[in-house]
N, C-alpha and C positions, 0 to 999 in steps of 0.2 A: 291369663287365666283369671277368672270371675271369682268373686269369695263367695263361698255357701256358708250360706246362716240356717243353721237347724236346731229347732226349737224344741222340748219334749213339751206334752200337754202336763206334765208332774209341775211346771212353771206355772202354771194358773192356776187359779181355781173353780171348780163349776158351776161356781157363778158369779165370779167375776165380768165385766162388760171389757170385751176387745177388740181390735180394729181385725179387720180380714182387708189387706192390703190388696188384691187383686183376685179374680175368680178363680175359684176352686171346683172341679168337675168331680162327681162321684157317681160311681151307675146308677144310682138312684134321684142326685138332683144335682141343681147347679146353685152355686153359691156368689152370687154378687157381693161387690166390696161394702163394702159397711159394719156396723159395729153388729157386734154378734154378745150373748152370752158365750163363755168357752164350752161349758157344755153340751150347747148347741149345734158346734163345728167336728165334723169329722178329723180323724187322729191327724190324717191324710196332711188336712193344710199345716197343721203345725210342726211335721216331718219336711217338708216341704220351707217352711220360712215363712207362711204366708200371712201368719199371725204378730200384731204387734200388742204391747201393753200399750193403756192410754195413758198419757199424761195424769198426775193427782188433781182432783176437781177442785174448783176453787167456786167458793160462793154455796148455793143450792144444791146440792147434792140430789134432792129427790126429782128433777128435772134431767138427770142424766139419762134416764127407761124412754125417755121420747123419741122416738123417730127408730126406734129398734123395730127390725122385722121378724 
């Protein structure tokens, strides 16, 4: 038996930056892996597990908004 990890979104913040570990489906769109703002992501992946915190930045801090979709 598999462990489930389930995450509440009350754990972030809404706008915090987090990783979205694999794709998340919602009737309205589809969510690729990559870092997301939490406010961003439906409740869905974070019930689900789908959501990780990042690592604390080291260096540049305002370089970390790059490559966000």
């Amino acid at each position: 038996m598999g462990l489930e990890r389930r995450l509440s979104r009350t754990m972030f913040l809404n706008t915090e930056i987090v990783e979205l570990r694999q794709m998340c489906f919602t009737p309205g769109r589809v969510f690729e892996p990559g870092k997301y703002i939490a406010g961003d992501l439906p409740d869905t992946a974070f019930e689900m597990g789908l959501v990780d915190k990042l690592p604390p930045v080291r260096g540049k801090s305002e370089k970390i908004g790059d490559g966000l979709e």
